[in-house]
C-alpha positions in Angstrom: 65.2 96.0 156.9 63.6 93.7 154.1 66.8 92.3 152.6 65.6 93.0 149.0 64.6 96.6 149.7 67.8 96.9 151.3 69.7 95.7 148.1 68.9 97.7 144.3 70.1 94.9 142.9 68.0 91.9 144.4 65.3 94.7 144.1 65.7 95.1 140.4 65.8 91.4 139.8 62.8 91.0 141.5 60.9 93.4 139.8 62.2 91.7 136.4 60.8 88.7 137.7 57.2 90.0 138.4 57.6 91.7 135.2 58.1 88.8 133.3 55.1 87.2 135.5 52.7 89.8 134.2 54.2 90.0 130.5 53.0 85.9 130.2 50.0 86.9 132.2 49.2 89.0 129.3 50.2 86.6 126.2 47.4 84.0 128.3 44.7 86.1 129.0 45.1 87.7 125.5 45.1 83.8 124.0 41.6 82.6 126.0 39.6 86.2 125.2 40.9 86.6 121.9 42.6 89.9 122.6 45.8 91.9 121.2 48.4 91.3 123.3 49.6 95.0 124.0 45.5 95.4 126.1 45.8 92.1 128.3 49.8 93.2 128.7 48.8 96.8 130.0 45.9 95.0 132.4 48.5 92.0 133.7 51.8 93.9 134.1 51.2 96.7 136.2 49.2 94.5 139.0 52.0 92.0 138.8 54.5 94.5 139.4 52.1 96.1 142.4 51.3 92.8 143.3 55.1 91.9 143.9 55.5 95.3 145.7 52.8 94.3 148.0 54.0 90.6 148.9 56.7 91.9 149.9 54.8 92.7 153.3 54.6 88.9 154.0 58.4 89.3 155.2 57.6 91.8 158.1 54.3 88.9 158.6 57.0 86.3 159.4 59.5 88.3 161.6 56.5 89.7 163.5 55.2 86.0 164.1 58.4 83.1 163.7 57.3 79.9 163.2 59.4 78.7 166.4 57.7 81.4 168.6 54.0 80.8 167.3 51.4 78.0 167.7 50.7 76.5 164.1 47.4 77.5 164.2 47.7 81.3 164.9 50.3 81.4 161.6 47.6 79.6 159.7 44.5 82.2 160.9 47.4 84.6 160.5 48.6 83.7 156.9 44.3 83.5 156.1 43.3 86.7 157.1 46.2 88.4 155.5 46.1 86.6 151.9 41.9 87.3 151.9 43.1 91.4 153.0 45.9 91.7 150.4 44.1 89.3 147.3 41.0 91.3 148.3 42.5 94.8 147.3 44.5 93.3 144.7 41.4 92.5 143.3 40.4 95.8 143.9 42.9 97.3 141.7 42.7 94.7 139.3 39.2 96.1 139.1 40.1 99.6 138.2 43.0 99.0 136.2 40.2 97.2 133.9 37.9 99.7 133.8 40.5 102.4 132.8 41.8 100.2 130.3 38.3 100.0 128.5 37.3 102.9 128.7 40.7 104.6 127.3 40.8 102.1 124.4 37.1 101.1 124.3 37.6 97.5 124.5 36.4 94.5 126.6 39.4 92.9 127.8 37.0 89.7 129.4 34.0 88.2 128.0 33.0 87.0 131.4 30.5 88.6 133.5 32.1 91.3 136.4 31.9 89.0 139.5 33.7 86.2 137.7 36.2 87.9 136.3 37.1 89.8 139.5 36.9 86.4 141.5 39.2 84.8 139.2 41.8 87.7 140.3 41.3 87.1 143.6 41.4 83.3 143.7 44.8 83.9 141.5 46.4 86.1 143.8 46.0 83.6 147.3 48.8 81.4 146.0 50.5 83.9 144.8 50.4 85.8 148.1 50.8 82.1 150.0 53.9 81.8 148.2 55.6 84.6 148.9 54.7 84.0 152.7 56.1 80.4 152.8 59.3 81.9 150.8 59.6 84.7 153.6 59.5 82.0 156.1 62.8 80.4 154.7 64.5 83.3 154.8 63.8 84.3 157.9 64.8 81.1 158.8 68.1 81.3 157.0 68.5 84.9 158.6 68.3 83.3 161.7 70.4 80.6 161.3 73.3 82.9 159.8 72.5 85.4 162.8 73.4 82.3 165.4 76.3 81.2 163.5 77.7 84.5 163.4 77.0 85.4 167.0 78.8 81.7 167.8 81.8 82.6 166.0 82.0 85.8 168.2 81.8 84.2 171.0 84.5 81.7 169.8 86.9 84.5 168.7 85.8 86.5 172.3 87.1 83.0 174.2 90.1 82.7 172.0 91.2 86.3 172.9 90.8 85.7 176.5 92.5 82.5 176.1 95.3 84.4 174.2 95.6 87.1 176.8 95.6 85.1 179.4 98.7 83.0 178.3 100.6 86.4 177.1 99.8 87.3 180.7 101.8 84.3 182.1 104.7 84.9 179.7 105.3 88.5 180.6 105.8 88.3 184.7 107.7 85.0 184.0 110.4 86.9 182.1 110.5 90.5 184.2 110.6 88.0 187.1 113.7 86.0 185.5 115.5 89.2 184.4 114.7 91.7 187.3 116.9 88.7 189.3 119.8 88.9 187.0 120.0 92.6 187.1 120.0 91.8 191.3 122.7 89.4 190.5 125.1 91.5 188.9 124.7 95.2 191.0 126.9 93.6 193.1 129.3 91.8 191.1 129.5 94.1 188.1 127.1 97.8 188.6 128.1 98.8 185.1 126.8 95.7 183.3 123.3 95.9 185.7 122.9 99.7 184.4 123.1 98.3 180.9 121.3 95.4 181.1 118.4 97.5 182.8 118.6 99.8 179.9 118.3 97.4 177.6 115.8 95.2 179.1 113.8 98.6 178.9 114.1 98.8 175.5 112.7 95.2 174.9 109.9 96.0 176.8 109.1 99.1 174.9 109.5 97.5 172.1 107.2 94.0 173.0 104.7 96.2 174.5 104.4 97.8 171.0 103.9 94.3 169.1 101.8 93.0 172.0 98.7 94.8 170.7 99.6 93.3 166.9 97.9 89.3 166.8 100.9 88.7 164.3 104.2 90.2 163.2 106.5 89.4 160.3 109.0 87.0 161.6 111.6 89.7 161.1 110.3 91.7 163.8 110.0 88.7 166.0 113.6 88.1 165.2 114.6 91.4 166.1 112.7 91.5 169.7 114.1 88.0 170.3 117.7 89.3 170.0 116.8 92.5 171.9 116.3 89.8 174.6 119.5 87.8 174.0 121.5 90.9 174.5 120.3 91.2 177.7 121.5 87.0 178.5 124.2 87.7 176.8 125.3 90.2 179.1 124.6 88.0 182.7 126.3 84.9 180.7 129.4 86.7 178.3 130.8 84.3 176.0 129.1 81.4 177.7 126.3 81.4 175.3 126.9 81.4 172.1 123.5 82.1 169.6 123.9 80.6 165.7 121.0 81.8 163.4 120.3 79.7 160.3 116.7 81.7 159.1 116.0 80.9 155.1 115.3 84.6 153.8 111.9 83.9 152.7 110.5 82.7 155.6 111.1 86.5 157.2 108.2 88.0 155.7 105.9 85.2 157.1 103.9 86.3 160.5 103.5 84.6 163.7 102.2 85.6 167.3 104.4 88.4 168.6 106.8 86.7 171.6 106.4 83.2 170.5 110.3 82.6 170.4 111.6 84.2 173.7 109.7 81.4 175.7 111.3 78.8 173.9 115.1 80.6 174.0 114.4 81.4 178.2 114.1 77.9 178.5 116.7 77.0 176.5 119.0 78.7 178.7 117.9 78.0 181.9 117.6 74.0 181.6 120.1 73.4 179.1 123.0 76.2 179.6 122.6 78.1 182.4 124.2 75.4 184.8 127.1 74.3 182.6 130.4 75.7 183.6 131.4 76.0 179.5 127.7 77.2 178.4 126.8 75.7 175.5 125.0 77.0 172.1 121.8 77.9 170.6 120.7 77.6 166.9 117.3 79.4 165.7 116.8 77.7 162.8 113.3 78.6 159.9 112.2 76.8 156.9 109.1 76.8 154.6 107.8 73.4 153.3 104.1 72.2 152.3 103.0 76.1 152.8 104.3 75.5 157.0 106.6 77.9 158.7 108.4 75.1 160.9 111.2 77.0 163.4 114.0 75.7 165.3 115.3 76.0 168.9 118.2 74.0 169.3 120.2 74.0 172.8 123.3 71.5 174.3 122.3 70.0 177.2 125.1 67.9 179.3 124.6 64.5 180.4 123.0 63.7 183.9 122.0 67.1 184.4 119.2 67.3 186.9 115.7 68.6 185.9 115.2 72.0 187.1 111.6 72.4 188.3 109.1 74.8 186.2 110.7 72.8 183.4 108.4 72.8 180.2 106.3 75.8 181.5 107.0 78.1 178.5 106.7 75.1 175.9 103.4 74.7 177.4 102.2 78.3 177.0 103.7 78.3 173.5 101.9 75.1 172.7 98.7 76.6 174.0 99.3 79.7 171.6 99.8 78.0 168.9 96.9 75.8 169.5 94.3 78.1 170.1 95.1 80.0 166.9 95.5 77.7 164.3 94.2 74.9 165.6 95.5 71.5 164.4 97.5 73.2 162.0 100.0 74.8 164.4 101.6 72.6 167.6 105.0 72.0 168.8 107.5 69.1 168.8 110.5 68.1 171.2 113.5 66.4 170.4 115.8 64.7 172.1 119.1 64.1 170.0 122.3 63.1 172.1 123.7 65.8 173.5 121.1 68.4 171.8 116.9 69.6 172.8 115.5 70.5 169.9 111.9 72.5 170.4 110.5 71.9 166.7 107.1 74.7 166.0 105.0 74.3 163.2 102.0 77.1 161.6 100.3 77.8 158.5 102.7 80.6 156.0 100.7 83.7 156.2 102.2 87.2 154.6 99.4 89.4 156.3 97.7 89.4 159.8 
């Protein structure tokens, strides 16, 4: 639709416009004849406003024939025939708005003869009509160019989903994988312990399939399913792994991607406690600073212990995550510190998805 008829507002600003045209329209033909104003005014505003009315056809002219899709020459004869059609009747009606006019109020509103007074009308209205055209080409144009961007940024945002999807799609199995073999582990060695830790590795599941559908979720909630997960560790290791939480309070309501942490905390265990006979700690650590959310995943790691292989996989995906949704503004960091790994994240503080 033409995007001023579509809007009251542009339409009623354009009308004011062409109003205003035809209101100094008047005051000049009223100052060369020597005329009241209020006769040359009822003459010049009511084919301005008509005449505005009727440029407006010159948009559905360019959408019907775009300048990158025609030969110069055919938008010239095109342009032509239209402005001699449309100045032609607007002549037309100049005509018999002038002959009402004098006859209602028996005056002459032109001096000149007929024929030059009606082919002064039409010469005026070709660059009116002309401009309205060239106009109608630039926004179509801009249309177009707003129509491209916006189907580019879908496209981007239908890549970064996939992209997204497909990384959530690696976490997942990764973990079922990883737990499904420490419920094996303990049916032998403890069947009471399997039956809970299947139960509540069920209830993490419920519970991550519910956020998976979310982009972001407070980090509360991201707290919460991360511990759902620990309980289940915590269960195949006892009081070999020991979890310290130091989160600032007002970093909580901040969101992030739902299972961003659990990658980080699997690893954790399996490269830095899982093989060391007296376990060892983690410390989930938050903080706010320059409008960042920066988290913490802290793990011991003993000396000489041997790299296990897959090591850095979940980082990766994590770093990936972060990447494709915020760009340069979210990444992660490692640290090595003595006796200490220390995965650092970083992403924009946002209180809504």
């Amino acid at each position: 639709m033409h995007p001023i008829l579509s809007d009251k507002n542009k339409l009623f600003v354009y009308l004011v416009v062409w109003g205003g045209i035809g209101i100094l329209s008047g005051f000049i033909i009223s100052y060369f004849n020597g005329l009241q104003a209020q006769y040359s005014i009822a003459l010049a505003l009511p084919m301005m406003l008509i005449y505005g009315e009727v440029n407006l056809s010159a948009w559905y002219l360019c959408r019907a024939f775009p300048i990158e899709r025609t030969s110069l020459g055919k938008v010239i004869l095109i342009a032509s025939v239209s402005v001699v059609i449309i100045s032609s009747l607007w002549t037309l009606l100049g005509w018999g708005i002038k002959n009402a006019i004098e006859q209602f109020f028996s005056v002459t509103l032109s001096p000149l003869p007929l024929n030059q007074s009606l082919l002064i009308v039409f010469i005026t209205g070709i660059p009116l009509f002309l401009f309205s055209l060239a106009v109608s080409y630039l926004i179509a144009a801009f249309e177009r160019t707003k129509e491209s961007d916006n189907a580019a940024y879908e496209a981007r945002l239908l890549a970064q989903h996939a992209e997204l999807k497909a990384l959530r799609m690696q976490i997942d199995p990764h973990f079922l994988f990883n737990s499904l073999n420490s419920i094996s582990a303990l049916t032998t060695t403890n069947p009471e312990l399997a039956r809970t830790m299947t139960t509540t590795l069920a209830d993490f599941f419920r519970k991550s399939l519910s956020y998976g559908v979310k982009e972001t979720i407070p980090l509360k909630e991201e707290l919460s399913l991360l511990n759902h997960y620990l309980d289940i560790e915590k269960i195949r290791f006892g009081k070999r792994l020991r979890v310290e939480e130091q989160i600032e309070p007002e970093t909580l309501s901040d969101h992030v991607p739902p299972l961003l942490l659990q990658p980080l905390v699997e690893n954790a265990i399996k490269h830095g406690i899982s093989d060391s006979i007296d376990g060892g700690k983690i410390v989930i650590a938050t903080q706010k600073k320059n409008d960042r959310l920066f988290i913490t995943v802290e793990n011991s790691v003993e000396d000489n212990m041997p790299k296990k292989k897959g090591a850095g996989m979940g980082m990766e995906i994590v770093r990936k995550r972060l990447q494709t949704i915020y760009g340069n503004d979210g990444d992660l960091k490692t640290i090595v510190n003595g006796n200490t790994f220390q995965v650092i994240i970083f992403l924009p503080t946002s209180l809504k998805k």
